[in-house]
Backbone as JSON Lines, residues from 0, in Angstrom:
{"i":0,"aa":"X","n":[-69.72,39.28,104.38],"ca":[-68.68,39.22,103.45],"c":[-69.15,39.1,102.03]}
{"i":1,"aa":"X","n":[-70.27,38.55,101.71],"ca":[-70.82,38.56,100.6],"c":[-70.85,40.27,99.97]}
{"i":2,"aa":"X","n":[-71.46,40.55,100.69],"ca":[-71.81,42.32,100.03],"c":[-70.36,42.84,99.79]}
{"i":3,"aa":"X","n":[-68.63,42.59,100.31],"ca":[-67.63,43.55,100.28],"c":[-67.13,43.55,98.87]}
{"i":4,"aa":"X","n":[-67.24,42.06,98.03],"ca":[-66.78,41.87,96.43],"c":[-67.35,43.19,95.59]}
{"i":5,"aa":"X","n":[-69.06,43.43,96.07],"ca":[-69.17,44.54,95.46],"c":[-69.25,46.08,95.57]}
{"i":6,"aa":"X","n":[-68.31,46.0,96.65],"ca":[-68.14,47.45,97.2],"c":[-67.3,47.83,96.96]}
{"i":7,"aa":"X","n":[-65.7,46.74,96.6],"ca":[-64.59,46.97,96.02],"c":[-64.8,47.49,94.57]}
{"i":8,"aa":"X","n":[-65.69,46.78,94.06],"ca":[-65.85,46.76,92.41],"c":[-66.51,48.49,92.04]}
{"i":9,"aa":"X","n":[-67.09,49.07,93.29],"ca":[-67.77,50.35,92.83],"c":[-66.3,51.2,93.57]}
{"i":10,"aa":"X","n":[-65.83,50.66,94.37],"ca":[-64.51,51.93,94.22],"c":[-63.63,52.11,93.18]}
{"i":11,"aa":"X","n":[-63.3,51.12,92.88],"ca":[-62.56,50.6,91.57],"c":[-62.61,51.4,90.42]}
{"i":12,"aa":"X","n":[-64.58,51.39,89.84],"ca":[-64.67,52.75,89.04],"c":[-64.73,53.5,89.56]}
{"i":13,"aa":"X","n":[-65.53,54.46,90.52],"ca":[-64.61,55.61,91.19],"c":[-63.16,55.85,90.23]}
{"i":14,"aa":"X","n":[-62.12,55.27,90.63],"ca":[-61.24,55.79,90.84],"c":[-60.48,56.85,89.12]}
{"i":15,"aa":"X","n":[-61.0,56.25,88.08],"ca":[-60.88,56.91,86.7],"c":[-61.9,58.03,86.38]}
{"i":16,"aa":"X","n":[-63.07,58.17,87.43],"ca":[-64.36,59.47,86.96],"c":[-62.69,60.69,87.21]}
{"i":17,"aa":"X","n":[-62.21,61.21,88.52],"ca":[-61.18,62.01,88.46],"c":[-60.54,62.44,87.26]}
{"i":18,"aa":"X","n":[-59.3,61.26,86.88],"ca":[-58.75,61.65,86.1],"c":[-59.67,62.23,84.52]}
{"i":19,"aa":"X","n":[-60.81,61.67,84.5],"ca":[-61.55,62.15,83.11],"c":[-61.85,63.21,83.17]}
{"i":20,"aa":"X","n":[-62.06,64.13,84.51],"ca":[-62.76,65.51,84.61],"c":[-61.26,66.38,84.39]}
{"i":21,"aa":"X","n":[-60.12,65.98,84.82],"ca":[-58.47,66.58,85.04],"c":[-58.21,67.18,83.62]}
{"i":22,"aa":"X","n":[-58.42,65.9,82.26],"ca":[-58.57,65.84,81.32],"c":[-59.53,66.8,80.47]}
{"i":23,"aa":"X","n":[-60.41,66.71,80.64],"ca":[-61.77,67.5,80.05],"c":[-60.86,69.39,80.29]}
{"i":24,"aa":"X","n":[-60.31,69.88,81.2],"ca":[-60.35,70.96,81.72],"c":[-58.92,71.1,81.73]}
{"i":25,"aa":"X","n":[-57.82,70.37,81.64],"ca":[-56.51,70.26,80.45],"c":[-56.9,70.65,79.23]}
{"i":26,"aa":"X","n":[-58.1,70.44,78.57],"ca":[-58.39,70.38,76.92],"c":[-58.69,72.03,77.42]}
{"i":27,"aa":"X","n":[-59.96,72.29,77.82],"ca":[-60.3,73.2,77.75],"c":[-59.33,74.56,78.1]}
{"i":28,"aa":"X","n":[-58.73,74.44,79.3],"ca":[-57.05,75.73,78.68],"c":[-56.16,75.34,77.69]}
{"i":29,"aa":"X","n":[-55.79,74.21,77.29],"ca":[-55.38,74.17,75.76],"c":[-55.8,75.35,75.16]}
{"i":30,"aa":"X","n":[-57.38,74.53,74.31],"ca":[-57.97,75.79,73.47],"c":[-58.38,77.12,74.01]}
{"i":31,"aa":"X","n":[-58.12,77.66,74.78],"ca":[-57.98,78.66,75.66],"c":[-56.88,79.45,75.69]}
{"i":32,"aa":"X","n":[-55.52,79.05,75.7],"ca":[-54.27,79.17,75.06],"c":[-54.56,79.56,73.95]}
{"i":33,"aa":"X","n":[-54.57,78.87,73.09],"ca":[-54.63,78.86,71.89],"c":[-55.5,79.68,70.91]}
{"i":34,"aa":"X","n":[-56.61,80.4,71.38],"ca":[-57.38,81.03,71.3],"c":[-56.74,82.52,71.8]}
{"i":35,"aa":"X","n":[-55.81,82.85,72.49],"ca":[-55.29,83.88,73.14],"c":[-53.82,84.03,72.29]}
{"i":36,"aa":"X","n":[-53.22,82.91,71.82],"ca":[-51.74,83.11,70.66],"c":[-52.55,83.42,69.61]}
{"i":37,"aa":"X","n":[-53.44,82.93,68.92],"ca":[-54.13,83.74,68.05],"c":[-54.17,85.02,68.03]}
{"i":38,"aa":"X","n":[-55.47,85.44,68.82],"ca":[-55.52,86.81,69.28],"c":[-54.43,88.01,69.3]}
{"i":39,"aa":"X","n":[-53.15,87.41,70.14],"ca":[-51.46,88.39,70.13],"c":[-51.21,87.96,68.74]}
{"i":40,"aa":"X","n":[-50.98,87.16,67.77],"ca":[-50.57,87.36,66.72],"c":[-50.95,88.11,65.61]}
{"i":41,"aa":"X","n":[-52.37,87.85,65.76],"ca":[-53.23,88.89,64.89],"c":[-53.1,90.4,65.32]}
{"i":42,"aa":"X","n":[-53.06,90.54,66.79],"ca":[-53.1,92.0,67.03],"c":[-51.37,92.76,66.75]}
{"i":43,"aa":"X","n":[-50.36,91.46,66.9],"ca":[-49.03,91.74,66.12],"c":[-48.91,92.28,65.24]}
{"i":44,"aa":"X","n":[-49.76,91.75,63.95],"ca":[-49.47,92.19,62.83],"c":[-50.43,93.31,62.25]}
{"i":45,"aa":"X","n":[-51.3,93.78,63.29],"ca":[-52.36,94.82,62.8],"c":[-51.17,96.01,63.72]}
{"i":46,"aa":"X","n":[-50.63,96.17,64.52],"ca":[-49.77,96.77,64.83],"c":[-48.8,97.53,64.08]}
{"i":47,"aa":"X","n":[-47.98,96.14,63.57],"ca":[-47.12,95.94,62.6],"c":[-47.14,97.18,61.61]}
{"i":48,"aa":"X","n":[-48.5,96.66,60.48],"ca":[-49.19,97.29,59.47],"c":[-48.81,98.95,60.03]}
{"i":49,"aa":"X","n":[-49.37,98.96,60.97],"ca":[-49.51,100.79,61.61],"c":[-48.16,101.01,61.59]}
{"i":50,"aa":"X","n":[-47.51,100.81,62.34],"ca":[-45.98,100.94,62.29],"c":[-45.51,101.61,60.98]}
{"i":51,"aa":"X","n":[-45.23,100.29,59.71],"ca":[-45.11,100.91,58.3],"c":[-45.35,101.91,58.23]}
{"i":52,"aa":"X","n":[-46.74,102.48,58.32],"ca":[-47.47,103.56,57.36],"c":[-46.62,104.83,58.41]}
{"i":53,"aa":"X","n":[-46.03,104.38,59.52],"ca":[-46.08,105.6,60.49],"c":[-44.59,105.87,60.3]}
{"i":54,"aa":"X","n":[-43.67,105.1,59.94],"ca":[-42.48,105.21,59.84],"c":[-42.42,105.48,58.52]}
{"i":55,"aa":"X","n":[-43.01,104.88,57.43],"ca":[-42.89,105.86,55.51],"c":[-43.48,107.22,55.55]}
{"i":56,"aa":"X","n":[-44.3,107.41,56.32],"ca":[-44.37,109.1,56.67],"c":[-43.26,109.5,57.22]}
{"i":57,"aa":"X","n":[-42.73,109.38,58.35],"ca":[-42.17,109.66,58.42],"c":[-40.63,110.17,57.94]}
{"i":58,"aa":"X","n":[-40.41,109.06,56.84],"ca":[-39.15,109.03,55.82],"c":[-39.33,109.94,54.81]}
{"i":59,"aa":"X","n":[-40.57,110.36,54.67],"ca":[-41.31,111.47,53.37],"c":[-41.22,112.5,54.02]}
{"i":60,"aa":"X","n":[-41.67,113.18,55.66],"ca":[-41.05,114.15,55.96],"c":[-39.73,114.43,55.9]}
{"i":61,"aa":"X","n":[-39.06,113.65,56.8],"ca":[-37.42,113.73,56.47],"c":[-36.86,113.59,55.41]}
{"i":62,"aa":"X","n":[-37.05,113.17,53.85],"ca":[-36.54,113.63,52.88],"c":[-37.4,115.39,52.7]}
{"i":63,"aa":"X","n":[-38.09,115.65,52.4],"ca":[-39.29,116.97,52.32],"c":[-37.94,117.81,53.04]}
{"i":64,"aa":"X","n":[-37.58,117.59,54.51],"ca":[-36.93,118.61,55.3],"c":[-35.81,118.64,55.01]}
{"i":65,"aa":"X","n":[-35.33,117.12,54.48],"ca":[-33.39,117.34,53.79],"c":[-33.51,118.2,52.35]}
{"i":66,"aa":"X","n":[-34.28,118.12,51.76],"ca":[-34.89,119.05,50.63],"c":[-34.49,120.11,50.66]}
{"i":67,"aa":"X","n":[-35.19,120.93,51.87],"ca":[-35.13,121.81,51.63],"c":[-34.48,122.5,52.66]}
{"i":68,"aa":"X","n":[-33.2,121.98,53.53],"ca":[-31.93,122.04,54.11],"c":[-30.58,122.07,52.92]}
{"i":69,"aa":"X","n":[-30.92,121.08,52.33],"ca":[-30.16,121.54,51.07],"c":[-30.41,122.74,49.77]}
{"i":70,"aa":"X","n":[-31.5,122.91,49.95],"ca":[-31.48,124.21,49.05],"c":[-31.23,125.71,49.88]}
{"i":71,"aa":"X","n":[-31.61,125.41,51.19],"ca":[-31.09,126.66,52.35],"c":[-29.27,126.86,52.65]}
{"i":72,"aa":"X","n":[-28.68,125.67,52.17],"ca":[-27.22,126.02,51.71],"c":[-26.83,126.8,51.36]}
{"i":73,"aa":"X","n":[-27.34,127.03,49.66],"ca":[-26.77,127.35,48.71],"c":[-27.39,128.99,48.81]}
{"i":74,"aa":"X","n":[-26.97,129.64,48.38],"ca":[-26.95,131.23,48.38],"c":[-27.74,131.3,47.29]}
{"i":75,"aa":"X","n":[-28.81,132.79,47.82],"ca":[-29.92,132.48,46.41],"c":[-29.73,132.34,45.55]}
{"i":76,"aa":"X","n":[-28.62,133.28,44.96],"ca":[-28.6,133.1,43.61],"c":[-27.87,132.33,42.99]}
{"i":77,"aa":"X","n":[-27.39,131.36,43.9],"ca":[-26.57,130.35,43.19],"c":[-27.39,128.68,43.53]}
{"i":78,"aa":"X","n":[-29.07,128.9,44.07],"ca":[-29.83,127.68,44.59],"c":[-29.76,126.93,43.07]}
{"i":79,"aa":"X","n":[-30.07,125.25,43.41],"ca":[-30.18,124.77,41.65],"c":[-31.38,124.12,41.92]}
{"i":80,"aa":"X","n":[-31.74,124.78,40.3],"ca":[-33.08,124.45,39.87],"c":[-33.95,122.9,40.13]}
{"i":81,"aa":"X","n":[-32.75,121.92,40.08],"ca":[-32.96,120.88,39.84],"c":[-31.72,119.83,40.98]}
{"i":82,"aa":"X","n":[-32.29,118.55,41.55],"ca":[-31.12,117.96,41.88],"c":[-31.82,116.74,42.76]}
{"i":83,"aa":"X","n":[-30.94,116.07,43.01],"ca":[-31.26,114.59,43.44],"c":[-30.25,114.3,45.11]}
{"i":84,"aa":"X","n":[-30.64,113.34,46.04],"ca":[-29.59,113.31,46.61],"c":[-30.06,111.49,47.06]}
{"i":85,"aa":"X","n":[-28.99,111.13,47.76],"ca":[-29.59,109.51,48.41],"c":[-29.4,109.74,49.76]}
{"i":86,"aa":"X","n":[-29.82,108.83,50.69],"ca":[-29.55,108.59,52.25],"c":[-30.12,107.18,52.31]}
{"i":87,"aa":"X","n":[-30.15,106.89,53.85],"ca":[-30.67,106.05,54.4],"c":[-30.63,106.4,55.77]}
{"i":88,"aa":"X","n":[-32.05,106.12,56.01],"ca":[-32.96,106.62,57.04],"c":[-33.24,105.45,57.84]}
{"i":89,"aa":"X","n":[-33.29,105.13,59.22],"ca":[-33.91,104.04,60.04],"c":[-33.79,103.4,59.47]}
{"i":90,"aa":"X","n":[-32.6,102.22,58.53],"ca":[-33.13,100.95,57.84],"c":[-33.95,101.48,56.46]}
{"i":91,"aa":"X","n":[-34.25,102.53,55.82],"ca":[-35.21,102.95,54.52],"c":[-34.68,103.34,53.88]}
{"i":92,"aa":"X","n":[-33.89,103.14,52.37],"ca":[-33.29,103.78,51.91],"c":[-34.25,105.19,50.87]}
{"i":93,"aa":"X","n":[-33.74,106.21,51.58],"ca":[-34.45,107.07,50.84],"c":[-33.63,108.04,49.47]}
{"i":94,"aa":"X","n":[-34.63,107.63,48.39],"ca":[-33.71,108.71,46.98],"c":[-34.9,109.77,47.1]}
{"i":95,"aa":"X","n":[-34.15,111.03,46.66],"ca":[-34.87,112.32,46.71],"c":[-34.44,112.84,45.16]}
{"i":96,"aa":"X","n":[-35.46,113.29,44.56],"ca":[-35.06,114.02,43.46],"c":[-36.18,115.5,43.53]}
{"i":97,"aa":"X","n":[-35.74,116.13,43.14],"ca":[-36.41,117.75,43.6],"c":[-36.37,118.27,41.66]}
{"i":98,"aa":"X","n":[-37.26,119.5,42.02],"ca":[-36.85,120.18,40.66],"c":[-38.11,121.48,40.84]}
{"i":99,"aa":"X","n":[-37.17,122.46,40.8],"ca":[-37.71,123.87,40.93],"c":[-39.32,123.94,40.22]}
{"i":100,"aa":"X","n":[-40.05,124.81,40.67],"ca":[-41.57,124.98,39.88],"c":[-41.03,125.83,38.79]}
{"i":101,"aa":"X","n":[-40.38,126.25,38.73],"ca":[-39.63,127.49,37.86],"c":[-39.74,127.01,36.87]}
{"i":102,"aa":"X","n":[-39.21,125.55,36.62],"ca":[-39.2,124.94,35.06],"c":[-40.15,124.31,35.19]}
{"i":103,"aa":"X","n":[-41.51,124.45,35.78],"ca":[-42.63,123.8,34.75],"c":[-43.48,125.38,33.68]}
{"i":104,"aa":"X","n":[-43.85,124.03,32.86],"ca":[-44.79,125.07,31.88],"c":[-45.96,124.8,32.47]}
{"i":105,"aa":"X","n":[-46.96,126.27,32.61],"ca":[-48.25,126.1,32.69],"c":[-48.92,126.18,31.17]}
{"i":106,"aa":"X","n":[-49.78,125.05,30.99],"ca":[-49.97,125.29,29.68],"c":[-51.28,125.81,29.55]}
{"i":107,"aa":"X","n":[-52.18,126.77,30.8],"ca":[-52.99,127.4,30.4],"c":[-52.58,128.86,29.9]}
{"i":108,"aa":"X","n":[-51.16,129.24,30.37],"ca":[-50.82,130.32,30.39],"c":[-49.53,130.63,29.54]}
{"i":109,"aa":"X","n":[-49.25,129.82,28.56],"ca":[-47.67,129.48,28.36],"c":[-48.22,129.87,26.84]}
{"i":110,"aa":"X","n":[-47.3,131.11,26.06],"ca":[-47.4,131.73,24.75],"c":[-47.03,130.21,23.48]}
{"i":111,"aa":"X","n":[-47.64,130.43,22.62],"ca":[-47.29,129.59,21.54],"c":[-46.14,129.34,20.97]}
{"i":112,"aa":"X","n":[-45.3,130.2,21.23],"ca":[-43.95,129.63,21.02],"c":[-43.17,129.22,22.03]}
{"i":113,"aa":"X","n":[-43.35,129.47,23.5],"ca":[-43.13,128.65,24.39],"c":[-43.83,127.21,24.36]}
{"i":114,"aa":"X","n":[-44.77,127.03,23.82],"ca":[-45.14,125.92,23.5],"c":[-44.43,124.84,22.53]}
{"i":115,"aa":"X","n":[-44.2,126.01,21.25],"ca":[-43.54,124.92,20.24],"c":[-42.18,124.65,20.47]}
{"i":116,"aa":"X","n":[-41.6,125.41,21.43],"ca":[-40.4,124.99,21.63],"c":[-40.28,123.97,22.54]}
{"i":117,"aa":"X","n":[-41.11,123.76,23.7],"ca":[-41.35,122.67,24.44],"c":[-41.68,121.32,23.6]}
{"i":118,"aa":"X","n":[-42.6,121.15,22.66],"ca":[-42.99,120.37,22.34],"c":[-41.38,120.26,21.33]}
{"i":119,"aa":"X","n":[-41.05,121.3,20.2],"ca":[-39.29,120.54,19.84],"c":[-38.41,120.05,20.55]}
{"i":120,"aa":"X","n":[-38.26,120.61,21.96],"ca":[-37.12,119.63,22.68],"c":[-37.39,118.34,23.19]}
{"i":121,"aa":"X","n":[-39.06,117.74,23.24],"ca":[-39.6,116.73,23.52],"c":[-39.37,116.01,22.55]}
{"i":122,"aa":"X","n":[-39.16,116.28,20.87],"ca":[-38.79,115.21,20.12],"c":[-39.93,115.85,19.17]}
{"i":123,"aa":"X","n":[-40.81,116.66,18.73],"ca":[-41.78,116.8,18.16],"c":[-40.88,117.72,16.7]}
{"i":124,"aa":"X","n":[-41.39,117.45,15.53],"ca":[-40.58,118.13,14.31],"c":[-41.34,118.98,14.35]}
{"i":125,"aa":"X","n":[-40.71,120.74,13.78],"ca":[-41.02,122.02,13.99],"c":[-42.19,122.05,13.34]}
{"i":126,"aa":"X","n":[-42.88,121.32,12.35],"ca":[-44.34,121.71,11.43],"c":[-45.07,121.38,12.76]}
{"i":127,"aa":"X","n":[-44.97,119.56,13.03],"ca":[-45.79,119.15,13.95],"c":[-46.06,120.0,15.53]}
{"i":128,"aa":"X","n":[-44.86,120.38,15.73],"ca":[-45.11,121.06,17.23],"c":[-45.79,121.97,17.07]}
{"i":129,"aa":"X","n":[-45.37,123.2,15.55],"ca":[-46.16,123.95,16.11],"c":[-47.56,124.21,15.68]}
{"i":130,"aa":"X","n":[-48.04,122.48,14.66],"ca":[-49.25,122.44,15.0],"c":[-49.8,121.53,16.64]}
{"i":131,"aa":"X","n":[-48.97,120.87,17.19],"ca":[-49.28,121.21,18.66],"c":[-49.6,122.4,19.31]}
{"i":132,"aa":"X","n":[-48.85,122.93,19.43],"ca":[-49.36,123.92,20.13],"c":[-50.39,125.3,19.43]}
{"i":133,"aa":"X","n":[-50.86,124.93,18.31],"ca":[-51.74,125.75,18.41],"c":[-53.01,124.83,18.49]}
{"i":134,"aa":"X","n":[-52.73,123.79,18.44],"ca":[-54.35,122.7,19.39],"c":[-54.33,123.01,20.69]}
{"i":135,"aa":"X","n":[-52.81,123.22,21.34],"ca":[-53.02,123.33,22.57],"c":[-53.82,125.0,22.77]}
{"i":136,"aa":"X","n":[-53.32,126.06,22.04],"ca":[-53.94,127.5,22.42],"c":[-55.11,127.11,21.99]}
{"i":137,"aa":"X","n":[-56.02,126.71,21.18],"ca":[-57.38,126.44,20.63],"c":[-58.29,125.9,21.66]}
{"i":138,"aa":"X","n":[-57.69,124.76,22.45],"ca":[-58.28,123.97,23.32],"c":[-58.26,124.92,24.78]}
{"i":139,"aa":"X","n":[-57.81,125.84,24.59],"ca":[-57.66,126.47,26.29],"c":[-58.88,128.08,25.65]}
{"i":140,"aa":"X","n":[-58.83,128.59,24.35],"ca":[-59.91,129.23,24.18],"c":[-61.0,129.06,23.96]}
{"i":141,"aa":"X","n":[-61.87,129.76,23.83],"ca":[-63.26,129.62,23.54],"c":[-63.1,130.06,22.55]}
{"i":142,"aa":"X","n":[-64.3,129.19,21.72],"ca":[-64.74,129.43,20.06],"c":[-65.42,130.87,20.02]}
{"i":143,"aa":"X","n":[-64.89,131.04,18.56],"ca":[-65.82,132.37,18.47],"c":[-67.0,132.33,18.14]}
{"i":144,"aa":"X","n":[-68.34,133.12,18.27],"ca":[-69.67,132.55,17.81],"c":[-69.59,132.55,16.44]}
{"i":145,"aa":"X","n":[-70.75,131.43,16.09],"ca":[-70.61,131.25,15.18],"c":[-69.81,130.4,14.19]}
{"i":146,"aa":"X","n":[-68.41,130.23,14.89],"ca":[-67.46,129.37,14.25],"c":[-67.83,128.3,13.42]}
{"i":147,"aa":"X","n":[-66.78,128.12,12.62],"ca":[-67.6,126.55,11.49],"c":[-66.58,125.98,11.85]}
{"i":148,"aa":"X","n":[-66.32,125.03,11.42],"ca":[-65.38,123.83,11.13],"c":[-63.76,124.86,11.71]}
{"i":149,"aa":"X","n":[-62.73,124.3,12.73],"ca":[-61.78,124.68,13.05],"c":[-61.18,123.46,12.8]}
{"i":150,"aa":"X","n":[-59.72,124.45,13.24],"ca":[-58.41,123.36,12.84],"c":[-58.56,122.21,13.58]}
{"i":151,"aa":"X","n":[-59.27,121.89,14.93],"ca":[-58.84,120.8,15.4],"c":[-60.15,119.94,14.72]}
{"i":152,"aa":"X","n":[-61.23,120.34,14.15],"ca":[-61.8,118.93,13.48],"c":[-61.26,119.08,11.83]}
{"i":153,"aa":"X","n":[-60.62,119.87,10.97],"ca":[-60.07,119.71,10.41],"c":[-58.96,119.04,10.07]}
{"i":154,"aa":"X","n":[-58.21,118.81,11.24],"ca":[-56.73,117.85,11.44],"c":[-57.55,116.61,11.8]}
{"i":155,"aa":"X","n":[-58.71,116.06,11.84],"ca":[-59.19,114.43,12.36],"c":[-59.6,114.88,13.98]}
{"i":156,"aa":"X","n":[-59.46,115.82,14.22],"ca":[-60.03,116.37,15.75],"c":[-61.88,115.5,16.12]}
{"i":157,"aa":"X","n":[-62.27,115.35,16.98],"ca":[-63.85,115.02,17.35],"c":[-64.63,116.12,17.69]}
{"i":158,"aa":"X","n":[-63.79,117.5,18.47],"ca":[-64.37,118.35,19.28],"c":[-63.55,119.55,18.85]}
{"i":159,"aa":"X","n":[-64.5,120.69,18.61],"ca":[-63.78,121.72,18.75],"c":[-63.18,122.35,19.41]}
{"i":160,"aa":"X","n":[-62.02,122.86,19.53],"ca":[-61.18,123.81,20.67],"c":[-62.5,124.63,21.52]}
{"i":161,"aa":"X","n":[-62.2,124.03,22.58],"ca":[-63.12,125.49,23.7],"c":[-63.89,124.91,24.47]}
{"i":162,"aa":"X","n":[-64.07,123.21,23.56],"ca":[-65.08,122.55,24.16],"c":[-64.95,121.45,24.4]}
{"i":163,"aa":"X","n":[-64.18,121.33,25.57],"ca":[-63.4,120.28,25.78],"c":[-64.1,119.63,27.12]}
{"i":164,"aa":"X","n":[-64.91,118.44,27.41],"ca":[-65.68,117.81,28.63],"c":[-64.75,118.85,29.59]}
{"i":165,"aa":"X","n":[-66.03,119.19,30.49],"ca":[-65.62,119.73,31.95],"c":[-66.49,119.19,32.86]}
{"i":166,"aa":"X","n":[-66.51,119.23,34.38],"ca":[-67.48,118.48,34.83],"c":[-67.44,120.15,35.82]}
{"i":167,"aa":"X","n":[-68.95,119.87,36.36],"ca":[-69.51,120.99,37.53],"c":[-70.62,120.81,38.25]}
{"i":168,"aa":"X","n":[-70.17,120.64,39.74],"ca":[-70.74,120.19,40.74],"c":[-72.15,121.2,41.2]}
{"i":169,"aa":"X","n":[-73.44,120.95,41.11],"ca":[-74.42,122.15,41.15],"c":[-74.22,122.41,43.1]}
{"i":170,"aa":"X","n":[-74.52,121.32,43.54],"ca":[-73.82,121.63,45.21],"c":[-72.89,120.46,45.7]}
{"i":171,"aa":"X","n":[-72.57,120.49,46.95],"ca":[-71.35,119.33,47.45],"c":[-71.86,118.1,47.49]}
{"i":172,"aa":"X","n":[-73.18,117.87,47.53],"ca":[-73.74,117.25,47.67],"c":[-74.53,116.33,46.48]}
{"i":173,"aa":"X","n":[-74.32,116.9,45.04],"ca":[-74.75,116.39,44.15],"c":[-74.13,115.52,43.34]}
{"i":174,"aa":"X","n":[-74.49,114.87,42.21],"ca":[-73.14,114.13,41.38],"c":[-73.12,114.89,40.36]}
{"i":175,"aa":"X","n":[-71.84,114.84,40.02],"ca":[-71.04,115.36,39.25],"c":[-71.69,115.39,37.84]}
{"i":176,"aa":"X","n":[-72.09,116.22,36.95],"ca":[-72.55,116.32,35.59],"c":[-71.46,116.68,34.96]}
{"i":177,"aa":"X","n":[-70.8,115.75,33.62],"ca":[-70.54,116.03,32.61],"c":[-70.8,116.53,31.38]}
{"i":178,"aa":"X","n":[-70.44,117.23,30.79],"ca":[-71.12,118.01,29.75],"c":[-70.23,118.15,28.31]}
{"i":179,"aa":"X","n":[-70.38,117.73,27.18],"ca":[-69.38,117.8,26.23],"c":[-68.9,119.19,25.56]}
């Protein structure tokens, strides 16, 4: 009977080693969990992100195609140059504004008085425009040899018409040289 006091006393501890290991491996699927709501949330919102970009394309085609459903209306010769419309698309509100190529100026190709008249309805007074636009014809030709002093370094210009920075790639593969 002597020896049973301490045979009780070693079951006794026994009996809490259990619950400490139950514990230990409770913790460990915790952060295990938790490590995995991470993971779905992050991959939520990288989703997400894709989504956007895939549905604003998409709203840019479908205005692009109401575009040009509405100009297939109108009978050629009565299509307009210019025009705007609104909708709403999936939840996106989409505004469309259009405007024929017809009314742009190319200004490599556009005569000097198509120029100065562009530049007067912009707000430019008739001396000034149509010394605009003959900087603009100067700057799209080449100098003649020889040339001295032209109107555009005469007006406070830096560079003469003709010679205006261009850049040119020697192959696809090279960088780009500028040249004044």
């Amino acid at each position: 009977m002597i020896g049973t006091p301490n045979r009780r006393a070693a079951k006794l501890s026994e009996h809490g080693f259990v619950l400490v290991a139950v514990l230990w491996i409770l913790a460990a699927l915790s952060a295990l969990a938790v490590v995995f709501a991470v993971y779905l949330s992050n991959s939520a919102q990288a989703l997400a992100i894709n989504d956007t970009a895939i549905e604003a394309e998409g709203v840019i085609s479908a205005g692009v195609e109401l575009t040009a459903y509405q100009l297939l209306l109108a009978k050629d010769d009565e299509r307009p140059s210019r025009g705007s419309f609104h909708t709403r698309l999936n939840g996106a509100d989409l505004a469309v504004s259009y405007v024929s190529e017809a009314a742009r100026v190319d200004l490599n190709a556009a005569s000097k008085e198509l120029l100065t008249g562009l530049l007067s309805t912009l707000g430019a007074d008739g001396d000034k425009a149509s010394n605009y636009a003959d900087r603009i014809v100067g700057w799209r030709t080449a100098p003649a040899s020889g040339a001295g002093a032209t109107s555009s370094l005469a007006t406070g210009g830096t560079l003469a018409p003709g010679t205006a920075c261009t850049m040119t790639w020697a192959s696809e593969a090279a960088e780009p040289s500028v040249s004044p």
